[in-house]
Each structure stands twice: as structure tokens, then as C-alpha cells.
N, C-alpha and C positions, 0 to 999 in steps of 0.2 A: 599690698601697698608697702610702700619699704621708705623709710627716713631717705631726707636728701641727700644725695651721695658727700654732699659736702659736710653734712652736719655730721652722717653718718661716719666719716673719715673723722673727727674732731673727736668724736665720742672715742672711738674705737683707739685712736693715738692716745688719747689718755687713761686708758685703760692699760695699751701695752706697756706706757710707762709707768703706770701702777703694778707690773707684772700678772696682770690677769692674763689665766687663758681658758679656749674653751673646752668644756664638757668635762666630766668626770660621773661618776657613779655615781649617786647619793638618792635618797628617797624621801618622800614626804615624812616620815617618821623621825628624821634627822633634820627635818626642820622646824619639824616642831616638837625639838626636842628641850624641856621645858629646865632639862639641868643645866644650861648655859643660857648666855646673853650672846644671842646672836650677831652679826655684821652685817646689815643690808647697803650695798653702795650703788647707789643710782649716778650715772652721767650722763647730763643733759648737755645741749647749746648753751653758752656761759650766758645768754639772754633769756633763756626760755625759763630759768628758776626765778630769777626775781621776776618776771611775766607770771609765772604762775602764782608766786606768793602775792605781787600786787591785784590780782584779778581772784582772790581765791573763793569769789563767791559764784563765781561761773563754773559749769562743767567741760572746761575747753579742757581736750586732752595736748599734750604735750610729746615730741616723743625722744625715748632715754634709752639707755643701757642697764641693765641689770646685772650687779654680779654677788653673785652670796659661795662663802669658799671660795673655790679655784672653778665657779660655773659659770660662763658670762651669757646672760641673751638679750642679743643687740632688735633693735625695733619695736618694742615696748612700748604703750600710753601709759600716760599718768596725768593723774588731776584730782584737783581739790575735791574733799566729799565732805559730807558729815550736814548733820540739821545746828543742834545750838553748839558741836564742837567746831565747827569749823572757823580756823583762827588763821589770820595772815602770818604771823610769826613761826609757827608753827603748825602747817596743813597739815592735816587729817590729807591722806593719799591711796588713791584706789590703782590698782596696779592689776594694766589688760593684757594681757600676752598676746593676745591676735588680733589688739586694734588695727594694726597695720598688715602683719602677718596672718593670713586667716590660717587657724587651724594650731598656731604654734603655740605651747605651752612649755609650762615650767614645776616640774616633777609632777607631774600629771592636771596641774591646776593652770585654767584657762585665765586666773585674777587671784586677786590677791587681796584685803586691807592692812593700809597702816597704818593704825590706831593713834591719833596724836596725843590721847592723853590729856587733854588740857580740862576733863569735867572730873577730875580725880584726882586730890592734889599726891595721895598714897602710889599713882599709878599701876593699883595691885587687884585692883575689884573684880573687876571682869574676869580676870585670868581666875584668878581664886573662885569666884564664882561660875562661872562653865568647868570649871576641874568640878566643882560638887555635883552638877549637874550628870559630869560623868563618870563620877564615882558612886552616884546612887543609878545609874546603867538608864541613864537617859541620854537620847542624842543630845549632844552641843558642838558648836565648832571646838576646833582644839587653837592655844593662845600660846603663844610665847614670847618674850621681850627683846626684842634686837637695838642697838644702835643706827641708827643712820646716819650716813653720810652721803651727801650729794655735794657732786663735783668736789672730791675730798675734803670738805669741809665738814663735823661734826652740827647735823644735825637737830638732835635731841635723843632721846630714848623713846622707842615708838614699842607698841606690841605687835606681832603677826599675826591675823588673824585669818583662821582656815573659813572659806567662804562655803557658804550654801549653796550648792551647783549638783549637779547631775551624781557627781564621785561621791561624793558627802552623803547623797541620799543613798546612793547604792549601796556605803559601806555601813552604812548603818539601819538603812530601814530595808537592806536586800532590794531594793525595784529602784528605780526612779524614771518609772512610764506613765507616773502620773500629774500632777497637778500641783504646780508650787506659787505659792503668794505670801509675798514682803508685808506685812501690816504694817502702812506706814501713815501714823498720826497726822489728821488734817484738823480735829477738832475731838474736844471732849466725847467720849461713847462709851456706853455699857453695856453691850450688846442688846440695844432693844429693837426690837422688831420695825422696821424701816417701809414697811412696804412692800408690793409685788413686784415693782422696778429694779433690773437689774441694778441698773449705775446707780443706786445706793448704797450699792455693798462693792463694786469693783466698776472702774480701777482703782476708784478708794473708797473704802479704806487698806481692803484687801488688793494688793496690789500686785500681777501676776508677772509670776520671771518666766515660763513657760507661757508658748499658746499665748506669748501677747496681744496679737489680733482676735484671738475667738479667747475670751478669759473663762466661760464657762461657770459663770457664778451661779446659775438655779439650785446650785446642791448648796451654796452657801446660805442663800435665799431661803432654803427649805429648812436649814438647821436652824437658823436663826427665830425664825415662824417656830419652828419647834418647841424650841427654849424658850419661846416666849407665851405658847399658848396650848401646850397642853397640857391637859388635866395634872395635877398631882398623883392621882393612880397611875396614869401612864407617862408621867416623865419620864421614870429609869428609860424605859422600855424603848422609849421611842429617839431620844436623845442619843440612845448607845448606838443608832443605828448612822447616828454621825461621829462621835466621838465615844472611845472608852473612858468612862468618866472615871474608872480606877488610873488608867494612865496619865489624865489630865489634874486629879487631885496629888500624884505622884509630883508633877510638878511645877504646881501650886504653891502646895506644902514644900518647895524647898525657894520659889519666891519669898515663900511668907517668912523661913526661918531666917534667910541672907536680909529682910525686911527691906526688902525692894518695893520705892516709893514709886518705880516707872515701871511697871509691868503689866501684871493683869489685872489684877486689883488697887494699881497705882492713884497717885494723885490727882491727878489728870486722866481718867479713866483707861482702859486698856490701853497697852505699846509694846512695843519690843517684843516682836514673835515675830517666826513665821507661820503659815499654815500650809499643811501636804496633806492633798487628798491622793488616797491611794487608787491606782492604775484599778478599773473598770467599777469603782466602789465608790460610795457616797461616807464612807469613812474618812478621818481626818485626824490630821495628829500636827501636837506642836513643837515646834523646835525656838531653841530661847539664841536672845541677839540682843547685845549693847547692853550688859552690865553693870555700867559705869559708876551707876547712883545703887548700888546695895548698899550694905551695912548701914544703913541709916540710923536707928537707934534702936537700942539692943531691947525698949521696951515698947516696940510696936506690936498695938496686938494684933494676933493673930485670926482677930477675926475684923480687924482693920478695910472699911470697905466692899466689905463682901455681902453689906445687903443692898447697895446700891450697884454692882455691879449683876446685872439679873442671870448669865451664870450659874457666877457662885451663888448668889443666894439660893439659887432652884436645885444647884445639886446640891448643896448643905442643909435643906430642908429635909432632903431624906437620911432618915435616921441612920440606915445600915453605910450612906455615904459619908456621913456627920462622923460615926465612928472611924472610917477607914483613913478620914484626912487626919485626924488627930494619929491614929495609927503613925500614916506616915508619917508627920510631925517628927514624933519617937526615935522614926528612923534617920530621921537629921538629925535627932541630938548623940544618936547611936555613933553617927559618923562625926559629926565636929568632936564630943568626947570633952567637952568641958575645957577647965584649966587642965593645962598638962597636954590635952587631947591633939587630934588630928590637926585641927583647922588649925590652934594655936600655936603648933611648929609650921607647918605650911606657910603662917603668915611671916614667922622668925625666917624662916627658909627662903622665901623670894624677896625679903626683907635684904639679908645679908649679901643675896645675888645681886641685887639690880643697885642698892645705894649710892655706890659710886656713880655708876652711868647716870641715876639720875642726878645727883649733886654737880655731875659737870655739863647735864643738859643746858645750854646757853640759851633754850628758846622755852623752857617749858614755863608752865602759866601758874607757876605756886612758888614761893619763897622756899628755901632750905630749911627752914622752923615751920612753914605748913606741911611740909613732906612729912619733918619728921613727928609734928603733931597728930597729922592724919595717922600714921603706922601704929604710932602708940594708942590712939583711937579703936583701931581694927583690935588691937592686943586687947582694949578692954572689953570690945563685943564679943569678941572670942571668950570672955571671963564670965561676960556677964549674960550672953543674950541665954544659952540655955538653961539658966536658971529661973531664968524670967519665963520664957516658955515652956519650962516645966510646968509651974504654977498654972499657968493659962489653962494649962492642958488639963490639970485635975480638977481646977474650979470648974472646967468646962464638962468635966464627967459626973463631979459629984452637984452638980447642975441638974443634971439628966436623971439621977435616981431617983 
């Protein structure tokens, strides 16, 4: 399906007089290249943006032109996303490469998000939070800050966010011939045991990007039962047969240190994951999504949650588990590093990149004194959270002795 030849001429004329042209070399690595503030410029119908900002709670796609550097790709959807970010001033923007075109991508990604930012007034969490995620060598998408402009107008400062598809699994969990599901929040849950019916568990809460018509939830169904009803002698045992609970307390423990109030052990009981069960296997591993609300305060403890969520509480019951989450714990504060540390220049570092862009964001949803309160915020978590979970951590051993 291809944009109307009329619309499609309108787009493309102001492009050439923006001197875009097409193709050039470049790779996903150079786009999400996190040392710059990228350029994303969308050109729509001079009618389809304010259509799309005044309607931005529907999922009508739109369709645009794309151009980042000197690469243009003409016939693109876009449309408003997001659950409580989704703002008329400023859409949150999902971006299809082959809504019209089937097949057609862009540096090998078939969609795109662009983060609008409006549930952070720092506009820094998420990124900084998926970078920890893959700097303790767990998958996350990768994040970068760009500018936007539609129809050469400045935009806002949006982030890029690398989407969870097919590539994404391949390059990081080697396969993607298995089984992927968006957990996406319709109600408070703990993982408790639901029942023998499928549609309790998908297509929600577990809700499938593959295999949409056949979701295949019994393995979901079985774990859950699992976690919910067997013995203490044989929890390990039989739970690992769905998840490795060492790689699932791996990241946990770096929810728990970023003290993310939307997660697994969040406020509002589980959110923001996905789940991938691996090709011919009843195994399942999680991958983290939507950031936004970490750092929340630097003395959340760390055992925040986790006996209402049934989970955690059943793996933190077992002792040799209890020890290894605190372990990991160690190894988040190994890598934030205190004052002085990792995290605390990293946050100086995209601090000093993006401030401009955001101070001349004309749409974003925070004041220029909550930005800068929020940043200065981050600077004192960074000072203070792993001291605080130090503490946690040894009361929590010498507890045990």
C-alpha cells in the first residue's frame, strides 16, 4: 500500500527542499548511538499532525516520511501510543515501516518508538536505566535521545527506543523461533495462580507479539501453577523448569537497586516486562520495558513488596536464592560505584548532552526548574541509594546468622 500519490508528492517536495536525499550507509549501531542527540524529522500532510495530536487517543496510523541523516523512507505509519503517557501536546509516537509497504524497513527494524517523555520530568530514566540493565549483560532495548521535528517544526526531545521484535531476540538471546508476550497491565496481579483457563493468563495479561491467533499460554499456565503450588522442597526444582531463577533474581536485583515502583514488585503489582519463551522449551526469560518511573527513592527497601508478590516471595524463601539476590544486589552497587562512581557521571554525562534540547522542548510536560530539580534528584540517588542498600544488605545477613 503506498501513500496517495498526492500526499505522497507533498511529502517528498518538502523534503527536497529540505535537501534530503535517499539512502546512504549507516547501521543500527549509529542510531543508537548514545554519544549524540540525534535528528529525527517526520513529514506528514500539513492536516494529518494536528489530526493526529487532536485524536491522540486512538490508534489511527497516519502516513509520513522519514528522514534521520541524509536517509529518507517515504510511506511510513505513525500514531499515537503510550497508556498514562499518552499526551495531545506532545504524542508518544510508534513508527511502522511496512504499515503501507509490506516488508520495508529501516536499518533493519520493521517499527520504531518515540518516547515522549512526559512521565519524567529528568527525561533521563529509562535510558540510564536499560544502559544498567546492559551493562550488568542483560538483554534490554538500547535508548537514545533525538530531537524531533515534524513538518520542520521542533518538536520536543523524544528518546529512540530499540523495539522488541524478531532482531532484538536474535541478537541477544541467539533464536527468536520462539514465543514472545508484551505483559501489558489490565489490573492489579501477583502472579497468583488463576486457574486452568487459558484466557486468564493471555491475551492478558500476557499478551502475545507472535502467534497472535494460537498464543499458546499452557506453558504459562503450568508455571504459574507452579509457583503457586509446589512444595518448598521442590520449588527450586521445578520452577527452573520454567525460569532460571538465577537470571530472573539478576534482574530483579537491578529493579530493586534503580528502586523501580512499576515493575515486578511495583506498586500496582507486576508491569513492564516482556516474557520469551524459548523455541521447543517451556523455559522463559524476561526482558525489561518502560523505565520511566525508577529512581524513586533512594531508601526503598529492597525487600519492598516481595512478599506480596508470590514470585518473589517463593524464590526469596529459599535460602541459597535469598543469598544470591543479595549477591547480585553487590553487583549493582559494584557498577553504580557510589559518589564519584559509574552511574553518577553517566547521569552528569546525558545530563550535559540533552539540557539544551530539553530547555527548548516547546511541548514537554515539566517546567525548566522541574527538569532541573528532577536531574539534581538523580545526582542525590546516585549519592545516596547505595549506601542505603548497603545497610539493607548487611542487616539482611547479619539477620540470617
Amino acid at each position: 500500500m503506498k501513500i496517495r500519490h498526492s500526499r505522497n508528492a507533498l511529502l517528498l517536495a518538502a523534503l527536497a527542499a529540505a535537501g534530503a536525499v535517499r539512502g546512504a550507509a549507516a547501521t543500527a549501531d549509529e542510531l543508537f548511538d548514545d554519544r549524540v542527540v540525534h535528528e529525527i524529522r517526520l513529514t506528514t500532510h500539513p492536516s494529518d499532525w494536528p489530526r493526529l495530536r487532536e485524536n491522540y487517543l486512538s490508534n489511527v496510523y497516519y502516513p509520513a516520511v522519514l528522514q534521520w541523516r541524509d536517509i529518507v523512507v517515504e510511506d511510513i505509519g505513525i500514531r499515537s501510543r503510550g497508556l498514562g503517557s499518552r499526551n495531545q501536546a506532545k504524542p508518544g509516537l510508534k513508527i511502522d515501516l511496512d504499515r503501507f509497504v509490506p516488508g520495508q524497513d529501516f536499518l533493519g527494524f520493521q517499527s520504531l518508538v518515540l518516547d515522549n517523555l512526559t512521565q519524567d520530568p529528568t527525561m533521563m530514566k529509562e535510558r540510564l536505566s536499560m544502559l544498567m540493565f546492559r551493562k550488568m549483560e542483560l538483554p534490554a532495548p538500547r535508548v537514545a535521545h533525538a530531537r524531533l521535528f515534524v513538518n520542520g517544526v521542533y518538536a520536543g526531545l523524544y528518546t529512540i527506543v530499540e523495539p522488541i521484535d524478531d532482531g532484538f531476540l536474535k541478537r541477544n538471546l541467539k533464536e527468536n523461533g520462539g514465543r514472545l508476550y508484551d505483559y501489558e497491565w489490565t489490573e492489579e496481579y501477583w502472579f497468583e495462580y488463576r486457574g486452568a483457563d487459558l484466557s486468564a493468563y493471555s491475551p492478558y495479561p500476557f499478551h502475545p507479539q507472535t502467534n497472535e491467533k494460537n498464543p499458546d499460554a499452557r506453558p504459562i499456565e503450568q508455571m504459574i501453577r507452579t509457583i503457586n503450588e509446589s512444595s518448598p522442597a521442590e520449588f527450586v526444582g521445578a520452577v527452573s523448569a520454567y525460569l532460571d531463577l538465577k537470571r530472573f533474581l539478576d534482574y530483579f536485583a537491578i529493579e530493586t537497586f534503580l528502586s523501580e515502583i512499576d515493575g515486578l514488585a511495583g506498586e500496582w503489582g507486576a508491569n513492564n516486562f516482556y516474557l520469551y519463551r524459548f523455541q521447543n522449551s517451556n523455559l522463559s526469560t524476561l526482558i525489561p520495558w518502560d523505565k520511566d518511573v525508577t529512581f524513586h527513592q533512594p531508601d526503598r527497601s529492597i525487600w519492598r513488596n516481595t512478599e506480596r508478590n508470590v514470585l518473589t516471595r517463593r524464590v526469596l524463601a529459599a535460602p541459597e536464592l535469598r543469598a544470591y539476590y543479595l549477591d547480585a544486589l553487590e553487583r549493582c552497587l559494584a557498577l553504580a560505584g557510589g559518589p564519584g562512581g559509574w552511574l553518577e557521571l553517566e547521569i552528569e554525562r546525558v545530563y550535559q548532552q540533552i539540557r539544551q534540547a530539553a530547555l527548548e522542548d516547546p511541548n514537554k510536560a515539566f517546567s525548566h526548574a522541574q527538569f532541573e530539580e528532577g536531574v539534581s534528584y538523580l545526582g542525590y540517588f546516585a549519592f545516596e541509594r547505595p549506601r542505603f542498600v548497603t545497610n539493607q544488605i548487611a542487616g539482611s545477613r547479619a539477620g540470617e546468622q
